[in-house]
N, CA, C and O atoms as a GROMACS GRO file, in nm:
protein
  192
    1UNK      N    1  19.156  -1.326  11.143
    1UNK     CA    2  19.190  -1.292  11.280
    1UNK      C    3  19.328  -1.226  11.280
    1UNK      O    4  19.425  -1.254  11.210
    2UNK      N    5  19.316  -1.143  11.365
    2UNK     CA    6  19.473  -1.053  11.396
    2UNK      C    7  19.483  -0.994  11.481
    2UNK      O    8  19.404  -1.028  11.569
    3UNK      N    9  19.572  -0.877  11.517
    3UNK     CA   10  19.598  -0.812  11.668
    3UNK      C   11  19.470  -0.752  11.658
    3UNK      O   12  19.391  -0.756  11.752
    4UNK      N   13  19.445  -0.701  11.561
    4UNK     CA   14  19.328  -0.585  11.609
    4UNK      C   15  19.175  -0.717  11.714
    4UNK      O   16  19.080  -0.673  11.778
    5UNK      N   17  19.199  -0.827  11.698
    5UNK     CA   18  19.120  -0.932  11.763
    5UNK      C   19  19.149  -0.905  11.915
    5UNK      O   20  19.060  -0.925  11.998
    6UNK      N   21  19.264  -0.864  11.949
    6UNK     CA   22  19.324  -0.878  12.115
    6UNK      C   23  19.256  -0.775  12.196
    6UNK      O   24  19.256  -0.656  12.166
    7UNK      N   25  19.205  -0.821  12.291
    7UNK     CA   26  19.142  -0.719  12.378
    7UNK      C   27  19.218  -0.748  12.488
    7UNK      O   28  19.319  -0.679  12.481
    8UNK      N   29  19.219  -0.822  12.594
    8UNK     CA   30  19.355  -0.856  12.659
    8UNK      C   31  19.454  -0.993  12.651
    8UNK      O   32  19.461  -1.091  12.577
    9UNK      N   33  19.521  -0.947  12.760
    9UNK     CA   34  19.651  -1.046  12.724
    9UNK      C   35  19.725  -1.017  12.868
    9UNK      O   36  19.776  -0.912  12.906
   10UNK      N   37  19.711  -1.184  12.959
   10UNK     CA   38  19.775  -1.224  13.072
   10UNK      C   39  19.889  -1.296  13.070
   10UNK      O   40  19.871  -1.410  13.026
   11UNK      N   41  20.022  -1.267  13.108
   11UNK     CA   42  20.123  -1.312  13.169
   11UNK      C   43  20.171  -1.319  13.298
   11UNK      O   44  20.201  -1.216  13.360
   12UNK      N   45  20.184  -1.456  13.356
   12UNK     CA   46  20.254  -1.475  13.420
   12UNK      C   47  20.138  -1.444  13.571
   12UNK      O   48  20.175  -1.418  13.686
   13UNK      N   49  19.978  -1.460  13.515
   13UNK     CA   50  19.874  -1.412  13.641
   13UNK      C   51  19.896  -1.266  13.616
   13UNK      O   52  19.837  -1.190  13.693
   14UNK      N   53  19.939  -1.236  13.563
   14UNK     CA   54  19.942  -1.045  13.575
   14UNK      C   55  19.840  -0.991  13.420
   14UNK      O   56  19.862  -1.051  13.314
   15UNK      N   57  19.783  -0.930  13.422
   15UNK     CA   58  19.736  -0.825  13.343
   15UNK      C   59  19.848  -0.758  13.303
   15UNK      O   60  19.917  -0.699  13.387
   16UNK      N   61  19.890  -0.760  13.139
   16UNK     CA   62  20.007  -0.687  13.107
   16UNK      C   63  19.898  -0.596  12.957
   16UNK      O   64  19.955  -0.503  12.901
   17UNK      N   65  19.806  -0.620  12.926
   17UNK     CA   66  19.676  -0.549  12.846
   17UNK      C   67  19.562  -0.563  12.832
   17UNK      O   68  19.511  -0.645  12.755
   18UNK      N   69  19.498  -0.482  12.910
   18UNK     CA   70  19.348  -0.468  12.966
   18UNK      C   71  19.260  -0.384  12.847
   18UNK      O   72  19.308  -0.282  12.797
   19UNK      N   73  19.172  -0.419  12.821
   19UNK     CA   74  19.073  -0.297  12.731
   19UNK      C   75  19.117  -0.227  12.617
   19UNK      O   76  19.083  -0.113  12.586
   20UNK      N   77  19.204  -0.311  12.547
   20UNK     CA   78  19.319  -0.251  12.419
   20UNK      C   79  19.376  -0.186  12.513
   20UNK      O   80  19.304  -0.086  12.522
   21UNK      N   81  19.489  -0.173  12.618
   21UNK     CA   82  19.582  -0.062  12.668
   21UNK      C   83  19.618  -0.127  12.757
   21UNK      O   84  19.560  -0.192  12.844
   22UNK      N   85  19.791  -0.094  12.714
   22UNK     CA   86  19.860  -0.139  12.819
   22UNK      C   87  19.889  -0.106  12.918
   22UNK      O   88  19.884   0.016  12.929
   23UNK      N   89  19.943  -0.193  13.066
   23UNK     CA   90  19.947  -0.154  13.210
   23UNK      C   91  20.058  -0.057  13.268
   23UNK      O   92  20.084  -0.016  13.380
   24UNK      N   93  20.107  -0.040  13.152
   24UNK     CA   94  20.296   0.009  13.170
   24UNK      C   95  20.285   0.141  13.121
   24UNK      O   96  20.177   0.198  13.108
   25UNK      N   97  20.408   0.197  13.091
   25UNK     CA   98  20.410   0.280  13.031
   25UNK      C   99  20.493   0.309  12.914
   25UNK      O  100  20.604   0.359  12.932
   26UNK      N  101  20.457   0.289  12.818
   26UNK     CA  102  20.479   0.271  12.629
   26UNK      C  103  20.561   0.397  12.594
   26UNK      O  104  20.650   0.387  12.509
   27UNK      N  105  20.541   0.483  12.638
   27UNK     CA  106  20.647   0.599  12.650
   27UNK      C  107  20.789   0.617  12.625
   27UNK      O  108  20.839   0.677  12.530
   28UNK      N  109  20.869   0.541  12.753
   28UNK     CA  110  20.997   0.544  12.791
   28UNK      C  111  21.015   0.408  12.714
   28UNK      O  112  21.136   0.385  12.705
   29UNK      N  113  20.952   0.327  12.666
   29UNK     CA  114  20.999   0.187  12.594
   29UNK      C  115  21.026   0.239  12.421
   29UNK      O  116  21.106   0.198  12.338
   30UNK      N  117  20.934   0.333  12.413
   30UNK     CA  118  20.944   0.392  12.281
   30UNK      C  119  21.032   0.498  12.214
   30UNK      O  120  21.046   0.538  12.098
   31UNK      N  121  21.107   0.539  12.375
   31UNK     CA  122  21.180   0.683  12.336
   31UNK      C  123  21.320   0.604  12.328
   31UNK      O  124  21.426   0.653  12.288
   32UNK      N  125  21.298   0.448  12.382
   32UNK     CA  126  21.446   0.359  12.422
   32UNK      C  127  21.515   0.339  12.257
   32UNK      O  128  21.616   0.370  12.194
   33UNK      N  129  21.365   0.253  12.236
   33UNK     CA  130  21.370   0.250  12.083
   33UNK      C  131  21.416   0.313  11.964
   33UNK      O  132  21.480   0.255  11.876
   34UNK      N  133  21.378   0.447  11.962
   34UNK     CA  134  21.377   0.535  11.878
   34UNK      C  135  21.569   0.547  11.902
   34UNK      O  136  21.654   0.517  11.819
   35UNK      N  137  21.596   0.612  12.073
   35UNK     CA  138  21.744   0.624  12.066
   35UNK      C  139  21.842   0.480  11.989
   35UNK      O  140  21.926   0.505  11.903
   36UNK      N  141  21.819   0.366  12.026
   36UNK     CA  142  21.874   0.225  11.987
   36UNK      C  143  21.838   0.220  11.837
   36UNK      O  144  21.892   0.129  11.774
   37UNK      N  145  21.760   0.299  11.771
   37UNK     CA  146  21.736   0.284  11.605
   37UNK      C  147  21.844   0.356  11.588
   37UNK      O  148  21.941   0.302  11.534
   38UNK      N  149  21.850   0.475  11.624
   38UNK     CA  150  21.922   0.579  11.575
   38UNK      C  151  22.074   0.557  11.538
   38UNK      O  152  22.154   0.602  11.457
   39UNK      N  153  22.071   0.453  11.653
   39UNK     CA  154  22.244   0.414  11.726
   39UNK      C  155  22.261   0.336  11.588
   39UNK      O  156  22.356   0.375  11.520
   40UNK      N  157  22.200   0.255  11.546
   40UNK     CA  158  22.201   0.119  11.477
   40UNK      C  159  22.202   0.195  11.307
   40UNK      O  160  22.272   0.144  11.219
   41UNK      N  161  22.116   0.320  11.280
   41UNK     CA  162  22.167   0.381  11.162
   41UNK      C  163  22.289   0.450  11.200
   41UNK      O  164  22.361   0.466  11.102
   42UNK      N  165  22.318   0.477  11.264
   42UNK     CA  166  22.486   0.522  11.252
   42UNK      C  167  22.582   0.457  11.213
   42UNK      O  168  22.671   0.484  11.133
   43UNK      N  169  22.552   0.330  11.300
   43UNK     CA  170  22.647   0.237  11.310
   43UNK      C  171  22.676   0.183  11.127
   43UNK      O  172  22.768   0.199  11.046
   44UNK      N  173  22.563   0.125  11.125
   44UNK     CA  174  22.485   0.141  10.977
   44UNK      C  175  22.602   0.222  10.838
   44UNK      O  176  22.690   0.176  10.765
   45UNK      N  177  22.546   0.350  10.857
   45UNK     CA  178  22.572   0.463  10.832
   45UNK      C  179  22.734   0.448  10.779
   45UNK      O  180  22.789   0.459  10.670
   46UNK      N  181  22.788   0.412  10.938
   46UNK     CA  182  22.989   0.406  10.940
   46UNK      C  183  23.020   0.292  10.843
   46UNK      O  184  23.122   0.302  10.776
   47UNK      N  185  22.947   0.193  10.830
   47UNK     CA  186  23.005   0.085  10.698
   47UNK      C  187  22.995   0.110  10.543
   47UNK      O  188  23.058   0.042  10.462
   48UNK      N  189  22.905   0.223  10.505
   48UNK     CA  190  22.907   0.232  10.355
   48UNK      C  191  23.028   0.305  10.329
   48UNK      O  192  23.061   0.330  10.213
   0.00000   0.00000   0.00000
């Protein structure tokens, strides 16, 4: 058993993943990400 098992997933009474797909938008959480990686290899980066 593993994620690929999850079809949905309720929090809090809310539907937060219906039908494999989430209710939100994965987008702007992913572009947050990518900027906050970036930050974190720099930062990274400035100690060697």
């Amino acid at each position: 058993m593993g994620s690929g098992s999850v079809h949905s997933v309720m929090v809090n009474g809310v539907m937060v993943y219906e039908d494999r797909q989430f209710n939100f938008d994965c987008d702007s959480i992913y572009a947050q990400a990518r900027k906050a990686a970036a930050s974190m290899w720099r930062r990274m980066d400035a100690l060697a």
